[in-house]
PAFILUM-579756 format. One record per atom (N, C-alpha, C): x, z, y. Coordinates in steps of 0.2 Angstrom, whole numbers, plus 2048, in hexadecimal, padded with zeros to 3 digits. Example, Ala and Ser with C-alpha at 12.3 -4.5 7.8 and 13.67 -1.06 7.14 Angstrom:
8428277E4
83E8277EA
8428277F0
8408237F5
8448247FB
840827800
This chain:
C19DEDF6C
C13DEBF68
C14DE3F68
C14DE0F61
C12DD9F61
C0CDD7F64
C0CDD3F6A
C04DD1F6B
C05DC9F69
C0ADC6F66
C08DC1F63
BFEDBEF5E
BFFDB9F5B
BF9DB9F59
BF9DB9F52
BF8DC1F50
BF9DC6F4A
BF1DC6F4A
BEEDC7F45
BE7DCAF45
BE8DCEF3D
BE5DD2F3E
BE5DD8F37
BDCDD8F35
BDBDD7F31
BD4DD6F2E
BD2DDBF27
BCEDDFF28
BCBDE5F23
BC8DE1F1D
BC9DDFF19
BC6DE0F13
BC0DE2F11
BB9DDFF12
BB7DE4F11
BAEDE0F0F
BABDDEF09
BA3DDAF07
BA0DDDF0B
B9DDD8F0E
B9CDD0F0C
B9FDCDF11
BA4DCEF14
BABDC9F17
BADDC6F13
BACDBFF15
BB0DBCF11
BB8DBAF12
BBCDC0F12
BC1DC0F15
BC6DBBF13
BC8DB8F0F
BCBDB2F0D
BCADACF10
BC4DABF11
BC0DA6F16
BC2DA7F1E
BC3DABF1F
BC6DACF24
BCDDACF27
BCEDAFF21
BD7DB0F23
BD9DA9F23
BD5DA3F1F
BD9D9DF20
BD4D98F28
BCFD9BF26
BCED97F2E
BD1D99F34
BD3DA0F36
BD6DA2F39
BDFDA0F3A
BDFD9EF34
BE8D9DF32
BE8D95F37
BE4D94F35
BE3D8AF35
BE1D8AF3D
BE1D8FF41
BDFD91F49
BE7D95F4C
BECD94F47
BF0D99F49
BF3DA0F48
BEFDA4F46
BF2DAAF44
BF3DACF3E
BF8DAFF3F
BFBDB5F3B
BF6DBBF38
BF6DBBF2F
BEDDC0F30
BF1DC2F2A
BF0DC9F2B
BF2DD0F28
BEBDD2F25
BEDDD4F1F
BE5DD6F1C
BE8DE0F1A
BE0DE1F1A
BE2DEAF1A
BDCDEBF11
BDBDEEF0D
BD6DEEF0B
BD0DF4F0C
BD4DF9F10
BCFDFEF12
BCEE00F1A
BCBE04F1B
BCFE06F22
BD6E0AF24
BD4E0EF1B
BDBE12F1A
BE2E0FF1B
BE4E09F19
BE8E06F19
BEAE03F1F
BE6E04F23
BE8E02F2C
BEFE05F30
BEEE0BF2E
BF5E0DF31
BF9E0CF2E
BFCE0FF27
C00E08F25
C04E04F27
BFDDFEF24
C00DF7F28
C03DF8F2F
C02DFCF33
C02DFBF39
C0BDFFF3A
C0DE01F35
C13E03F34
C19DFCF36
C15DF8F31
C1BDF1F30
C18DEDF35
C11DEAF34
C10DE7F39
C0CDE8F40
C0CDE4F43
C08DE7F4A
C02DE0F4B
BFFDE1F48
BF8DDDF4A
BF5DDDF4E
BF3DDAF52
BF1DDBF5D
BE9DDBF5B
BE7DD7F57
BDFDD8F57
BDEDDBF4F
BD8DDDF4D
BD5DE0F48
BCCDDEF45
BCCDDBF42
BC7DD9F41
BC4DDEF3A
BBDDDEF39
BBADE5F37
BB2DE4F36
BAFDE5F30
BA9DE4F2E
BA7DE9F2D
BA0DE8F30
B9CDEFF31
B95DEDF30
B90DF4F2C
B8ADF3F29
B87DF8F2A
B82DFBF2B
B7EE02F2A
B7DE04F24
B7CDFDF21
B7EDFEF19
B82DFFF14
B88DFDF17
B8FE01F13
B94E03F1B
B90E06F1E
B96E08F22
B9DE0DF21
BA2E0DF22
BA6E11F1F
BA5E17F24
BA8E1EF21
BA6E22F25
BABE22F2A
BA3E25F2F
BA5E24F35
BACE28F3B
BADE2FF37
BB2E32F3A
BBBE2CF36
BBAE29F31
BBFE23F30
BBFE21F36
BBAE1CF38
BBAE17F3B
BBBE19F43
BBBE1EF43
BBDE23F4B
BC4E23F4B
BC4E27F47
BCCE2AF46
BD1E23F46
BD2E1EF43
BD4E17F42
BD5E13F46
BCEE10F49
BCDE0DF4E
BCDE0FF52
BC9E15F56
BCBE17F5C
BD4E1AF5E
BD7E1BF5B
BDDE1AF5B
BE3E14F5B
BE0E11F59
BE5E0CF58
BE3E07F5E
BECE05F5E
BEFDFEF64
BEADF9F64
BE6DF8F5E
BE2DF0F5E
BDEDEEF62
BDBDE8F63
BD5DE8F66
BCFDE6F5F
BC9DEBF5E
BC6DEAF58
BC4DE5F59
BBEDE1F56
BB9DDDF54
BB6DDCF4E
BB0DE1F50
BABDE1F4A
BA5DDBF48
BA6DD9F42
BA2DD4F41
B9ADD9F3C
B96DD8F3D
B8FDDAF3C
B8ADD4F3A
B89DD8F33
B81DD3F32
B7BDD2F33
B79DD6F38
B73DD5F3D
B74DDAF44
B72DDAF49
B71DDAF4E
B6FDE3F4D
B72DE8F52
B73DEDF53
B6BDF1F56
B68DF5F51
B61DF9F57
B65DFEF5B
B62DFFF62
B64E05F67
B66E0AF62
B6BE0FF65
B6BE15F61
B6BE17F5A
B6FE11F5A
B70E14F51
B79E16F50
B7AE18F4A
B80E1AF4A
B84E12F4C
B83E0CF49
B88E05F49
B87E05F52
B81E05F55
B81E01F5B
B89E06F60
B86E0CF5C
B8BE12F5F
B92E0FF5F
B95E10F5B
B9BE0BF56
B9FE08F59
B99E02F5A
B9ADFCF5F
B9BDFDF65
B99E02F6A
B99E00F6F
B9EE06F71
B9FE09F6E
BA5E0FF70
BADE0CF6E
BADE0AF68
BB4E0AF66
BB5E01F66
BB2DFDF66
BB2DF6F64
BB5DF1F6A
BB8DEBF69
BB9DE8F6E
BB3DE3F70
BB0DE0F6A
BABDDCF6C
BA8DDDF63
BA3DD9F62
BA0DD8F5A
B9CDD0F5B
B9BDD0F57
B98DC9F55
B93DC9F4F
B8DDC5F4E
B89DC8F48
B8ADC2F43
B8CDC3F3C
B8EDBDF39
B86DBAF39
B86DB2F36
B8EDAEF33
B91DADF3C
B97DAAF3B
B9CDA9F43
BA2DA2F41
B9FD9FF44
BA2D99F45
BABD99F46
BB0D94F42
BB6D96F42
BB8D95F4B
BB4D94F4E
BB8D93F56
BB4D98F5B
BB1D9AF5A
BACDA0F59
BB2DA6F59
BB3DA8F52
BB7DACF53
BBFDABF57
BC1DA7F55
BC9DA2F58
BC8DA6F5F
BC2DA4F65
BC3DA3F6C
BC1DADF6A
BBEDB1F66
BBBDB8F69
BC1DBCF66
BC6DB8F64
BCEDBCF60
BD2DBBF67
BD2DB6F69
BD9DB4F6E
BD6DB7F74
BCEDB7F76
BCCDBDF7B
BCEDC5F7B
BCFDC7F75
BD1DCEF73
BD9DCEF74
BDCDC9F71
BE3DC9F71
BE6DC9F78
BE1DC5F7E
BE4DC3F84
BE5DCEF88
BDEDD0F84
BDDDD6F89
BE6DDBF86
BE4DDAF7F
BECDDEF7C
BF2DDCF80
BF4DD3F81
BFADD5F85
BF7DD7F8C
BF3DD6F8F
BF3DDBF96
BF5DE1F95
BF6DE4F8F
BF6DEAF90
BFCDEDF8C
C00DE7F8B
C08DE8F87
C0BDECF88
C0EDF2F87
C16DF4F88
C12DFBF8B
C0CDFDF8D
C07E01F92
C0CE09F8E
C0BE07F88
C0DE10F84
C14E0CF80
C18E0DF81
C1FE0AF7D
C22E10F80
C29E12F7B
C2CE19F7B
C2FE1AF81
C2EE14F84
C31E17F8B
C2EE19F91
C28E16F91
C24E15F95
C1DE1DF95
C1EE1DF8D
C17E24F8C
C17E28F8F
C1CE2BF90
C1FE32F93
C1BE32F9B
C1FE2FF9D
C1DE2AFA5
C15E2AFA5
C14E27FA2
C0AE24FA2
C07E2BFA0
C09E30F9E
C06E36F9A
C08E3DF9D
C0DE3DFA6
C0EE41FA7
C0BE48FA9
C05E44FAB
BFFE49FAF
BFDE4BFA8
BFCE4BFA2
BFAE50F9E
BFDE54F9B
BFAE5AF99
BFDE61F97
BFDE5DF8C
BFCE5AF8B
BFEE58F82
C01E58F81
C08E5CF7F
C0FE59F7D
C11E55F77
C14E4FF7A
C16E4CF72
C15E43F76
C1AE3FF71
C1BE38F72
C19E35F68
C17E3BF66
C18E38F5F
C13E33F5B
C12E31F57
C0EE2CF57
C05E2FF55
C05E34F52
BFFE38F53
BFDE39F59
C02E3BF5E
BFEE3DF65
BFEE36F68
C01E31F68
BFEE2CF6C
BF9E29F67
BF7E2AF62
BF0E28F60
BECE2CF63
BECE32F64
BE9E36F68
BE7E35F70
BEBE32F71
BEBE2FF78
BE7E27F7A
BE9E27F74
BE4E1EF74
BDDE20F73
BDBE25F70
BD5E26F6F
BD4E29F74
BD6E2EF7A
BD4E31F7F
BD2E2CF84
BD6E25F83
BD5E21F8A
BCEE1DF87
BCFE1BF80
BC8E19F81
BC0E1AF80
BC2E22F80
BBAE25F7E
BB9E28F86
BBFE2AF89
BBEE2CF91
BB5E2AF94
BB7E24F96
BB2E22F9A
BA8E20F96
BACE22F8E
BA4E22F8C
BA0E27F8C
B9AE29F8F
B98E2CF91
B94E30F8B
B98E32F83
B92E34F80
B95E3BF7C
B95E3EF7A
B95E43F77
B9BE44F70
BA1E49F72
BA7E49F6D
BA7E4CF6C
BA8E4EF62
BACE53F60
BB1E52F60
BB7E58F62
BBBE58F5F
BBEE5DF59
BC1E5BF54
BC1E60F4F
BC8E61F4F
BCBE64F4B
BD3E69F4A
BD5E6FF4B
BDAE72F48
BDCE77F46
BDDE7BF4C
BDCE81F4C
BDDE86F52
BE4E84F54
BE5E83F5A
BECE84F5F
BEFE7CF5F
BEAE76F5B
BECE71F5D
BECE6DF63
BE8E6FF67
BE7E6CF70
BE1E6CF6F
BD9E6DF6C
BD3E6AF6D
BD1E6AF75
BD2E71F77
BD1E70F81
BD4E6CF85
BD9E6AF83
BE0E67F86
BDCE5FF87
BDBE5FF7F
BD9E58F7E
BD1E56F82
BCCE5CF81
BC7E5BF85
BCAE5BF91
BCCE5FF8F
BCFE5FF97
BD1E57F97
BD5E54F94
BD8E4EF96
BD4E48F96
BCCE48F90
BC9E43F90
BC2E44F98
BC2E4AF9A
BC0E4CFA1
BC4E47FA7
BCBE48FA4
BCFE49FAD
BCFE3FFAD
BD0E3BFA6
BD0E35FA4
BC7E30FA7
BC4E36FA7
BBCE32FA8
BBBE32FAE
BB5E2EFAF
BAFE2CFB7
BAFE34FB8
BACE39FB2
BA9E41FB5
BB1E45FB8
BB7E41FBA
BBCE46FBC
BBEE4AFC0
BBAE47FC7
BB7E4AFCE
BB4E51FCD
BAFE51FC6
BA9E55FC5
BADE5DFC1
BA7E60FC2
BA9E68FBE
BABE66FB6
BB0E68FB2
BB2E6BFAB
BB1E72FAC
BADE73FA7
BAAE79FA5
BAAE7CF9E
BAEE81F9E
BB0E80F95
BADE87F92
BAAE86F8F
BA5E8EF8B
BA8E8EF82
BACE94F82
BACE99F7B
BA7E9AF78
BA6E94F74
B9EE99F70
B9FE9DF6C
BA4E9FF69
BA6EA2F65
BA7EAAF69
BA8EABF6D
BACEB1F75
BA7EB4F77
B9FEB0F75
B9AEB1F79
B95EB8F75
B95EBDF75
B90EC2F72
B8AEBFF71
B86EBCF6C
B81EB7F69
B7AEBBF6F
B7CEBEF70
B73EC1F74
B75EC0F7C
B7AEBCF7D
B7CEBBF84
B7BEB2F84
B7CEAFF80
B7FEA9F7F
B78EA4F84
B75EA5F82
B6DEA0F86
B6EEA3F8D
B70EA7F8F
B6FEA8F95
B75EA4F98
B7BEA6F96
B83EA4F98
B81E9BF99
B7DE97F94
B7FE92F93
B78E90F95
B72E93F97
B6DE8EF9B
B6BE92FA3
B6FE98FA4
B6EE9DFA8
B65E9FFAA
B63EA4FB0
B60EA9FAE
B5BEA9FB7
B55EAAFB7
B53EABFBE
B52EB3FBE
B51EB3FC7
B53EBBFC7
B4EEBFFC2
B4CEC4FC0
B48EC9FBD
B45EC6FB6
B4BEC2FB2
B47EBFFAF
B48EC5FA8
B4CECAFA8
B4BED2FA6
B50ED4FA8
B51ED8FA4
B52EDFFA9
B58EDEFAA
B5DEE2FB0
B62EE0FB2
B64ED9FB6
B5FED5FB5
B60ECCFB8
B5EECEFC0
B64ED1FC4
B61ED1FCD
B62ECCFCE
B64EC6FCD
B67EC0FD0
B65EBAFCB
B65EB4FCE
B64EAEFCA
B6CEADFC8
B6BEA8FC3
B75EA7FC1
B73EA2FBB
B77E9DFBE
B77E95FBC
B79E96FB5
B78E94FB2
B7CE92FAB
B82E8DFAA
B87E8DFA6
B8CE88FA5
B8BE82FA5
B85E81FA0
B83E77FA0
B81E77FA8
B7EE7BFAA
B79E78FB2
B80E79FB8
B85E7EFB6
B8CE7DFBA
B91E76FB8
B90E73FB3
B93E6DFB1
B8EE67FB5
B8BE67FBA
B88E62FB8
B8AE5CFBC
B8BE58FB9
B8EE51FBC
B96E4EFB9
B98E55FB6
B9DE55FB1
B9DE57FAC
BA2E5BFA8
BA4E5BFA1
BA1E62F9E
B9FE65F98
B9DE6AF96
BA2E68F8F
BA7E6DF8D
BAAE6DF8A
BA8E76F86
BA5E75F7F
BA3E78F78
BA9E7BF76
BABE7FF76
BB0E82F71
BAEE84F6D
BB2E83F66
BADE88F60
BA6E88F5F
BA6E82F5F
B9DE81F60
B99E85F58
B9DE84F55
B9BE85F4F
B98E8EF4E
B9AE92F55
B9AE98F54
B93E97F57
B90E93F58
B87E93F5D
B84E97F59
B80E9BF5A
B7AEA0F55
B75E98F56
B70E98F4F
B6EE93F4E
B66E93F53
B66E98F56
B61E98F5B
B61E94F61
B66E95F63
B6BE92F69
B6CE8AF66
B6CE8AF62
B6EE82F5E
B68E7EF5F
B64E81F5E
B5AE7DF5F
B5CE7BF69
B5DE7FF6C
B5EE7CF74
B62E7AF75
B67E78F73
B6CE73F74
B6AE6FF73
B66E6BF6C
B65E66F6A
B61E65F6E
B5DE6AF6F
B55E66F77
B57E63F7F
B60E68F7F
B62E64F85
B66E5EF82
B68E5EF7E
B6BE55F7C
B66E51F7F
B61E51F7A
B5CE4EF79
B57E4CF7F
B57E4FF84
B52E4DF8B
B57E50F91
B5EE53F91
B61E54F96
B5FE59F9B
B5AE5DF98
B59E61F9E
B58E6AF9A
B58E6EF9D
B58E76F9E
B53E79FA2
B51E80F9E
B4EE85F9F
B53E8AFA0
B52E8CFA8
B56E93FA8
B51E97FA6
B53E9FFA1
B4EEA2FA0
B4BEA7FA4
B44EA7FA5
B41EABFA8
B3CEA6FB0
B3FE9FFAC
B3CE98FB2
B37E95FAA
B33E8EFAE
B2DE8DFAD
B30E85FAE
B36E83FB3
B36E7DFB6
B3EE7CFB1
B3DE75FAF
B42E72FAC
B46E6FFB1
B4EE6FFB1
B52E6CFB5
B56E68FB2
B56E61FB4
B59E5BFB3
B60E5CFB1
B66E5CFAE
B6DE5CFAF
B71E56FAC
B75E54FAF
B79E4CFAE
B80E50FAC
B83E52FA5
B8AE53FA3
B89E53F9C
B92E51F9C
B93E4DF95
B96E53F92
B94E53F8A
B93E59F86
B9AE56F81
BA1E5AF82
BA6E5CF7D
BA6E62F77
BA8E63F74
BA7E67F6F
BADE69F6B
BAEE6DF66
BB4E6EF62
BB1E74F5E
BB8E73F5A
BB7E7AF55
BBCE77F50
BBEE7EF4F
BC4E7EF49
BC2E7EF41
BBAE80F41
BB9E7FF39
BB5E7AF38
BB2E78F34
BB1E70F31
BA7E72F30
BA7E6EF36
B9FE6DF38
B9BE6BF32
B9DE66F2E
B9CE64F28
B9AE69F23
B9CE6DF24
B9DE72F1F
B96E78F21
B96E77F25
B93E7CF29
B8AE7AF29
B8BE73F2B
B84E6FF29
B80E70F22
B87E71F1D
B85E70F16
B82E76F14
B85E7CF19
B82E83F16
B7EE83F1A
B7BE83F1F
B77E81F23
B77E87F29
B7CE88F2B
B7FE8BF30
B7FE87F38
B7FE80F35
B7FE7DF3C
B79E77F3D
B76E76F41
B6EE6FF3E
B73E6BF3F
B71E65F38
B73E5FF39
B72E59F3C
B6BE5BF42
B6AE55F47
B6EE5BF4C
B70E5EF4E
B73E5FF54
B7CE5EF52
B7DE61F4C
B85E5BF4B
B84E54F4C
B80E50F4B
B80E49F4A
B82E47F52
B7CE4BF55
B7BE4BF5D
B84E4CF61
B86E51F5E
B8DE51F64
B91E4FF5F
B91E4BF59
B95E46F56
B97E42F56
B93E3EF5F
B95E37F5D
B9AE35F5D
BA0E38F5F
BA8E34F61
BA9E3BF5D
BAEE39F57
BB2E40F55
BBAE3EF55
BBBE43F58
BC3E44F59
BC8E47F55
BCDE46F52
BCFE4BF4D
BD6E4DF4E
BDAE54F53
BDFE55F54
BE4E55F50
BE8E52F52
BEDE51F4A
BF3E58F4C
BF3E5FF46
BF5E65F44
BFEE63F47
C02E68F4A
C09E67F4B
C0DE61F44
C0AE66F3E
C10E63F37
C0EE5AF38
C09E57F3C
C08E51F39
C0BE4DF40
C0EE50F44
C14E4FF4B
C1AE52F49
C1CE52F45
C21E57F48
C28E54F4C
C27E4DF50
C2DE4AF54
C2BE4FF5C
C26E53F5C
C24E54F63
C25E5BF61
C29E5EF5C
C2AE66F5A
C2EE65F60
C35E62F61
C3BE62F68
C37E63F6D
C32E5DF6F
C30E5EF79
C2CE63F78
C29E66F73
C26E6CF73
C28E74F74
C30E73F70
C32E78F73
C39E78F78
C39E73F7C
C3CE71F83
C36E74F87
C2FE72F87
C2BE73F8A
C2AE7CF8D
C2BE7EF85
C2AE87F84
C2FE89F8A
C35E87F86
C3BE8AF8D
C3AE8AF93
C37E84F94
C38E82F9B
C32E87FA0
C2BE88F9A
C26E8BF9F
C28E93F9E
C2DE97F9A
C31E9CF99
C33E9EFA0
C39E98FA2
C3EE97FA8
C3BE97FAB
C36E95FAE
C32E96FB4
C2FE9BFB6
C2EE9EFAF
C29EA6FB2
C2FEAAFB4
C35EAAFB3
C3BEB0FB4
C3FEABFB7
């Protein structure tokens, strides 16, 4: 990775980007222009820009699964520039605080930016050579993802930095691309790694079973219930709750999930007393949630809610350098059974 002083700058009103690229030129860097987001990988082909500079609005922000999939991916350290000051709890504060290295709200002084560019650039060389083709394999041993390509270690830049954020992830792709694998790795990479992974088929689950399985049941609360029996969210608690197939939830069960987003706590059925529970809710599904909002198959404040971080497994044909240690790996776990 070049950690020279490269800067790559998004294009994008009311930046005044030209005014930039020569203040910054006139400070010493090297400054790559992109005009969309789309053209960031790309660029990132020829050149290797150490920092990324990026302008963000509520009111033209670009879509948000772009700006995940992009940024949270990629080797840079971002810097978002904003022109006003962020309220709690909005999608931009989200943005910022998840995928960003720092922001600043315009206008910003050219020494201003100068000193918040070389602070970002100092953390990029800290962390030089960390994934280089020789070294990824090595740093990646302990997980079950196979591949070095450059789809999967986007994959992996995204795992290390959403790890320790504490907030709610889709993950979306194609059946048999890794979704558990990836959810197991973003578990084992966090603070909750100690704690219970807890992984529920919503789809596997018979719909008239499903409220029980997932907030569990006190004894007699009907008929055949002899025993009390914890539910999956209340056995996750202090770690991971991982959604598979969420998209299969009957939309009844959808109304109480959002209630436990929303205040963090549970009713076993057949109780009166609400129980507190601290875990971080992952999710997945192979069909396009989107789609599903549209017909109205799935609520769209409960998408929104386990949308904050979306993840987007990239399908074998868009790897195919890891088709080999994929099928080295086949053999090998063959070999071992016999």
């Amino acid at each position: 990775m070049d950690t020279s002083k490269a800067l790559l700058i998004v294009d994008s009103p009311p930046l005044d980007a030209r005014k930039i690229s020569h203040e910054m030129s006139a400070c010493g860097w090297r400054v790559h222009h992109a005009d969309d987001l789309h053209q960031v990988l790309a660029l990132a082909k020829c050149t290797f820009p150490a920092v990324g500079l990026l302008f963000l609005s509520l009111q033209i922000l670009p879509k948000t699964a772009d700006i995940e999939n992009i940024v949270a991916g990629d080797h840079r350290k971002w810097i978002a520039l904003i022109d006003e000051e962020p309220r709690e709890n909005t999608i931009l504060s989200r943005l910022l605080e998840n995928l960003f290295f720092a922001y600043h709200v315009l206008p910003i002084e050219q020494q201003q930016l100068d000193c918040l560019l070389n602070h970002a650039l100092s953390m990029v060389c800290l962390g030089a050579g960390r994934t280089t083709d020789d070294t990824f394999e090595k740093q990646y041993q302990d997980r079950k993802i196979v591949g070095t390509s450059p789809a999967i270690k986007r994959l992996y830049g995204i795992i290390d930095k959403v790890a320790d954020v504490d907030a709610s992830i889709y993950i979306s792709g194609e059946s048999g691309t890794g979704k558990e694998l990836t959810a197991h790795a973003i578990h084992e990479r966090s603070l909750r790694a100690k704690e219970p992974f807890v992984a529920v088929n919503c789809g596997a689950i018979p719909s008239n079973l499903v409220q029980s399985e997932l907030f569990g049941y006190e004894k007699g609360a009907f008929t055949g219930a002899s025993h009390r029996k914890i539910g999956r969210i209340e056995a996750a608690t202090k770690g991971t709750l991982f959604l598979d197939e969420i998209g299969d939830l009957p939309t009844d069960i959808q109304v109480n999930l959002l209630r436990f987003l929303e205040d963090k706590k549970i009713q076993r059925i057949g109780s009166l007393d609400e129980i507190s529970v601290d875990v971080r809710i992952l999710c997945a599904t192979h069909n396009n949630l989107e789609d599903a909002v549209k017909d109205g198959n799935f609520r769209e404040d409960l998408y929104h809610r386990l949308n904050i971080i979306r993840i987007d497994i990239p399908p074998l044909r868009e790897r195919v350098d890891d088709i080999e240690l994929l099928a080295h790996g086949g053999f090998k776990f063959q070999a071992q059974r016999y």
